[in-house]
C-alpha positions as CSV (number, residue, x, y, z in Angstrom):
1,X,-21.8,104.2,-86.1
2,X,-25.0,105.0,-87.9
3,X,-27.8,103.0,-87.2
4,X,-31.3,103.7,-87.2
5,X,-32.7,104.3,-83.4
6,X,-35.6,102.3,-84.0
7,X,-33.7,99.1,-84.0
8,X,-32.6,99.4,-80.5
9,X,-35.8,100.5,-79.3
10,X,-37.2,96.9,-81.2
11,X,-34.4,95.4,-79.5
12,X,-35.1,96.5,-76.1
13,X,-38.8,95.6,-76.4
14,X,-37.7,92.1,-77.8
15,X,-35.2,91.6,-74.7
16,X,-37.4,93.1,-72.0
17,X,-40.0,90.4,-72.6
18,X,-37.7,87.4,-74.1
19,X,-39.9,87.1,-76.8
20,X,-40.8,87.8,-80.5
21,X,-44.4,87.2,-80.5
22,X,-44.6,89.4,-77.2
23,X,-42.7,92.3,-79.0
24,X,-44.6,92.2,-81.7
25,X,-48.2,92.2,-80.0
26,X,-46.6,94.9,-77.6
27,X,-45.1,97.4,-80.9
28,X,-48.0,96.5,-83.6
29,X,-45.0,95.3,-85.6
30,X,-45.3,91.6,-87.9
31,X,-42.9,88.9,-86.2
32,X,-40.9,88.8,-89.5
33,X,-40.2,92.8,-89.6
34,X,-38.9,92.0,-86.2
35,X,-36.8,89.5,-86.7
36,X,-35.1,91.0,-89.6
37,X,-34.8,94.2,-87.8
38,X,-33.3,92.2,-84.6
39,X,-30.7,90.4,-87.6
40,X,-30.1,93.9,-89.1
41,X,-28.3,95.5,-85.7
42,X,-26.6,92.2,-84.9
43,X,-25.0,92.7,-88.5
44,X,-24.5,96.3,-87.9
45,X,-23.2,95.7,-84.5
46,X,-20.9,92.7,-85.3
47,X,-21.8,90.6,-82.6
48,X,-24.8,88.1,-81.7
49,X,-27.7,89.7,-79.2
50,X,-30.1,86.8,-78.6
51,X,-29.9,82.6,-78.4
52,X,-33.1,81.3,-79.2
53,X,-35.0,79.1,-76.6
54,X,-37.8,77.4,-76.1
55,X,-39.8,79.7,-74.8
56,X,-38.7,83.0,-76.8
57,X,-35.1,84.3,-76.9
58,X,-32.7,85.2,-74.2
59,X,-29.5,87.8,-74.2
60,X,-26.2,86.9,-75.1
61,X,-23.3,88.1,-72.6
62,X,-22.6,91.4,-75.3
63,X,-26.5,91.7,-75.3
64,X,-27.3,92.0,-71.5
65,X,-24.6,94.8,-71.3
66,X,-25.9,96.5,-74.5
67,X,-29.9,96.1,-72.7
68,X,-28.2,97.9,-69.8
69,X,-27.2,100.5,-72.1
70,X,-30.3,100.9,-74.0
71,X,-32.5,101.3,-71.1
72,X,-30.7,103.7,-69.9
73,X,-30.4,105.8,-73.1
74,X,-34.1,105.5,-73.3
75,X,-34.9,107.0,-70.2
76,X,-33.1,109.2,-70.7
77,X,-35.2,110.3,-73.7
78,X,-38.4,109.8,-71.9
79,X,-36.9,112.8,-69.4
80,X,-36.1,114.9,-72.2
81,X,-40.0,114.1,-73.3
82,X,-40.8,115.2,-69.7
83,X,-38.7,118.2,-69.7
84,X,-40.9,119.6,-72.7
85,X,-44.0,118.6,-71.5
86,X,-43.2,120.9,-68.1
87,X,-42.2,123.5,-69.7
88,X,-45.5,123.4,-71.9
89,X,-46.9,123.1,-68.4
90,X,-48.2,119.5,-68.8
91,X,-47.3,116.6,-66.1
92,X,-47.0,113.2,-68.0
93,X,-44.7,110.7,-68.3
94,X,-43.7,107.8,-65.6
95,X,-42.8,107.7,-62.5
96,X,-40.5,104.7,-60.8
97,X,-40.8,103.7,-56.5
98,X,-38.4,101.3,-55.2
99,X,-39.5,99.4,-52.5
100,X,-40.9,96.3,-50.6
101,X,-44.5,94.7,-51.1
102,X,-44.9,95.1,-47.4
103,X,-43.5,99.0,-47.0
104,X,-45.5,99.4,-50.1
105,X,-49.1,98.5,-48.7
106,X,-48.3,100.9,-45.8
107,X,-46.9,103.8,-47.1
108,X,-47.4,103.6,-51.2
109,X,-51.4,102.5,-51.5
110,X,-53.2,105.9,-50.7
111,X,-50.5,108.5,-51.9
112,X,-50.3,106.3,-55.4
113,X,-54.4,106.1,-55.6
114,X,-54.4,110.4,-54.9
115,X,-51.7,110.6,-57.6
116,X,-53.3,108.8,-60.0
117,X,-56.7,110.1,-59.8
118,X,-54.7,113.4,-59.9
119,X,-52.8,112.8,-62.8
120,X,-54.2,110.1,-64.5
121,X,-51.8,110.4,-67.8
122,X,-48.4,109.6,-65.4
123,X,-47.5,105.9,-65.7
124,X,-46.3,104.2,-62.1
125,X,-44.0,101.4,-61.6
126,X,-43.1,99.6,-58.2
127,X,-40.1,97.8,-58.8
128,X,-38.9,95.3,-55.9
129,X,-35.3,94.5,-55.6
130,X,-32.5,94.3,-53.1
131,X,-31.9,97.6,-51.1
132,X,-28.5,97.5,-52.7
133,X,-30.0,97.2,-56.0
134,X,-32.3,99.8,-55.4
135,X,-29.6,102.4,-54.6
136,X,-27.4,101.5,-57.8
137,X,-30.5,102.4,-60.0
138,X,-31.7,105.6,-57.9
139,X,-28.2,107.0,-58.4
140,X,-28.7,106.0,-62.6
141,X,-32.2,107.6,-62.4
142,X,-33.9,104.3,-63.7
143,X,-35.8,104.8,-60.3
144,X,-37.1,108.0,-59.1
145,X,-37.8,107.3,-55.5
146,X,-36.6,104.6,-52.8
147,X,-38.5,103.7,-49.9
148,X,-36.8,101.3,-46.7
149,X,-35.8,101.9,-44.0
150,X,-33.3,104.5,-42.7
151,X,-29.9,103.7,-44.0
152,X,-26.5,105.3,-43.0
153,X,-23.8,107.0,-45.3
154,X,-25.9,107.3,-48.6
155,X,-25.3,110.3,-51.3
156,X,-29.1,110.5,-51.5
157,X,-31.9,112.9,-50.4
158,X,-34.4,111.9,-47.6
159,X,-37.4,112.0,-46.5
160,X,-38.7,110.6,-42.9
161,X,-41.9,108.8,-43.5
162,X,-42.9,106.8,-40.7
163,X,-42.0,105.0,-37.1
164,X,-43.1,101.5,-36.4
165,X,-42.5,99.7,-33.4
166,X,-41.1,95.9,-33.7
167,X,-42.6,93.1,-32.1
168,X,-42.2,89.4,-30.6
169,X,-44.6,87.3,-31.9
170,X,-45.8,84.0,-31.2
171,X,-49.0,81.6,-31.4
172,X,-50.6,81.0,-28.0
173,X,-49.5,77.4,-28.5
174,X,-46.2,77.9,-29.7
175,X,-42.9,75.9,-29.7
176,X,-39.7,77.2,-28.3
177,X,-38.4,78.1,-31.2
178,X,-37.2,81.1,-33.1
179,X,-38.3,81.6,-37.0
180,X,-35.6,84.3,-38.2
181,X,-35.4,86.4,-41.4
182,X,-32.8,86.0,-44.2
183,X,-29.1,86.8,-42.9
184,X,-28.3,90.3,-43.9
185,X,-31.7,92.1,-43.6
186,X,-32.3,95.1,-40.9
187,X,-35.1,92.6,-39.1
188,X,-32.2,90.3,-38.8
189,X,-29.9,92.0,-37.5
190,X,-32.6,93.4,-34.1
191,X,-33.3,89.9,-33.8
192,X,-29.6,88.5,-33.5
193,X,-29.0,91.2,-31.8
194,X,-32.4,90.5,-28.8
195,X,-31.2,86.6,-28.5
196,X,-27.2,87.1,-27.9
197,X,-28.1,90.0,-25.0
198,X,-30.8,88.1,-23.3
199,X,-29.0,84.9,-23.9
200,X,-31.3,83.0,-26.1
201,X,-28.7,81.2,-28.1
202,X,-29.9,77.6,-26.7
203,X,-33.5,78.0,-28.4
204,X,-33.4,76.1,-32.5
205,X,-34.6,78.5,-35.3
206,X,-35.5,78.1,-38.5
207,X,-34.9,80.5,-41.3
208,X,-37.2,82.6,-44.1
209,X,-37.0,84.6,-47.0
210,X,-39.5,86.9,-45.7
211,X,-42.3,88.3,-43.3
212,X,-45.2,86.8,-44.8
213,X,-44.1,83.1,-44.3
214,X,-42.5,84.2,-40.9
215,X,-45.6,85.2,-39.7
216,X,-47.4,82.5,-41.3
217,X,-45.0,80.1,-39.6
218,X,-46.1,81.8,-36.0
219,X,-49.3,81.6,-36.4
220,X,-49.6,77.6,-37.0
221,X,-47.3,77.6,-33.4
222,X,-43.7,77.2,-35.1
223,X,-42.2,79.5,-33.3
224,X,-41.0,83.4,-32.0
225,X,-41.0,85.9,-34.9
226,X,-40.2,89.5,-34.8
227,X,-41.9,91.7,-37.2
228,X,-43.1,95.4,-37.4
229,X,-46.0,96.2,-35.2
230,X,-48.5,97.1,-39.1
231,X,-48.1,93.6,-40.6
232,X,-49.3,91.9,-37.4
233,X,-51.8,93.8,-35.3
234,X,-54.8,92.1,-37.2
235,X,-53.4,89.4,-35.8
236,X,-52.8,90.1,-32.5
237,X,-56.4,91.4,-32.3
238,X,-58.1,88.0,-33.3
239,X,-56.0,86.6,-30.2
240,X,-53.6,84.6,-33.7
241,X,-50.8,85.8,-32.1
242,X,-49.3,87.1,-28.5
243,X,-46.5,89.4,-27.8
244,X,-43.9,87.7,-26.4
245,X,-41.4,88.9,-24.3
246,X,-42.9,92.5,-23.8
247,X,-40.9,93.5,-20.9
248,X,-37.8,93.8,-23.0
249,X,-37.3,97.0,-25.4
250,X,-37.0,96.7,-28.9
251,X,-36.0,99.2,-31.5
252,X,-38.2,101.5,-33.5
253,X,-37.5,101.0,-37.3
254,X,-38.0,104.6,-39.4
255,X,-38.8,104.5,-43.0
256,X,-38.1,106.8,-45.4
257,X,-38.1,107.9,-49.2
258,X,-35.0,108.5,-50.7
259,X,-34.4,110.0,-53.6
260,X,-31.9,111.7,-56.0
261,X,-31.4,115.8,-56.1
262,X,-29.3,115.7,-59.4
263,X,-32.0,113.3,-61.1
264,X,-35.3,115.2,-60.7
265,X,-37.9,115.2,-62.9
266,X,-41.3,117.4,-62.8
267,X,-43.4,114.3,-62.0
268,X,-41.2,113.0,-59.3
269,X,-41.4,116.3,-57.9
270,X,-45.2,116.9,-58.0
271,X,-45.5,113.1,-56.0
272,X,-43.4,114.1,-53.5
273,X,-46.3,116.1,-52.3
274,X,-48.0,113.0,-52.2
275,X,-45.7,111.2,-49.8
276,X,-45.0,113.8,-47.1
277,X,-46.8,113.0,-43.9
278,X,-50.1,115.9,-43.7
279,X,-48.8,118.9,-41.6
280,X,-50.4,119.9,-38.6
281,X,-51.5,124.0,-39.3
């Protein structure tokens, strides 16, 4: 099949943002060029990529798994471009961390602002996504690092980053009443865990998404709420929020960086140096 690569690189801009106008402002290229160039590689292809909405356009079935494709092709490019640019001894490119908002503001802020001011031609993303979804793309290479917390039996590399102590946390006024995280998370799972061994079970709950609302929740005296010692000693300082039950022992929670050996490049491997915790000479 012989079609011209620039098409699916239109295509992929088109898709990423759902719409024409978008595409167009983003690649200098007239809304009609693009349209006729989107028309061309469905005819070349055979198959329809895009329904038209109100808002823009959105991918057909055939064209999500093509976008899947593309991207990948693409960056896979942009490391060949990388490869070059090493070997000509420049560092440029982009540079991909996996990762929640909250891990992110802890462990990303200061190593990200060094990096930058380092090598200000490098492009960073922070993507945010389910752990599992974050693994499926490390192993692809569409993300060059990972950063959660320690995780059993994964084919990655890893880096220990940091130990944080989780808390009990409640208003000085509080209810009796529990305010638990999303079934399936780590936070979860130590909280289940704390209420069935001290035998807590009779107490209501409610259930969030996240830690934000949790601790939100706490504060206006909804309830208990367990969260990582960094995203509520503020808090606790202003007199917000108590610990609660501090005679009982919870678990530390380690985070680390995790990323893939086999899918390297030169810019992931000069940040690196930015996340490793300073060594004691």
């Amino acid at each position: 099949m012989d079609i011209n690569l620039n098409y699916f690189k239109i295509f992929y801009v088109v898709a990423k943002h759902g719409n024409i106008t978008k595409a167009s402002q983003k690649l200098y290229i007239s809304q009609p060029a693009i349209s006729q160039t989107i028309k061309n590689l469905e005819d070349a292809l055979g198959c329809k990529l895009f329904i038209r909405e109100k808002k823009g356009v959105a991918l057909t079935h055939i064209g999500k798994r093509i976008y899947e494709k593309v991207e990948s092709s693409l960056k896979s490019l942009d490391r060949l471009e990388e490869l070059v640019d090493e070997e000509n001894g420049v560092i440029r490119g982009s540079l991909t961390i996996g990762c929640g908002t909250n891990i992110a503001r802890l462990l990303l802020a200061e190593p990200i602002a060094k990096f930058v001011k380092d090598f200000p031609e490098v492009k960073v993303y922070h993507v945010e996504n389910l752990q599992k979804e974050m693994f499926e793309k490390l192993k692809t290479g569409e993300i060059d690092f990972v950063l959660t917390q320690s995780v059993d039996n994964v084919n990655f590399s890893k880096i220990s980053l940091s130990k944080e102590n989780y808390l009990l946390v409640a208003s000085p006024n509080s209810q009796k009443r529990f305010i638990k995280l999303t079934d399936g998370s780590y936070a979860q799972k130590i909280f289940e865990e704390f209420i069935e061994k001290n035998k807590l079970n009779h107490l209501p709950y409610i259930t969030v998404a996240g830690y934000n609302l949790a601790i939100e929740l706490a504060c206006r005296g909804l309830g208990i709420t367990l969260a990582p010692r960094f995203l509520v000693k503020n808090l606790i300082d202003e007199g917000k929020l108590n610990v609660v039950f501090e005679n009982k022992k919870l678990p530390e929670v380690e985070f680390c960086c995790y990323y893939n050996k086999d899918i390297f490049t030169s810019v992931a491997r000069e940040f690196i140096n930015y996340l490793l915790p300073p060594r004691n000479d």
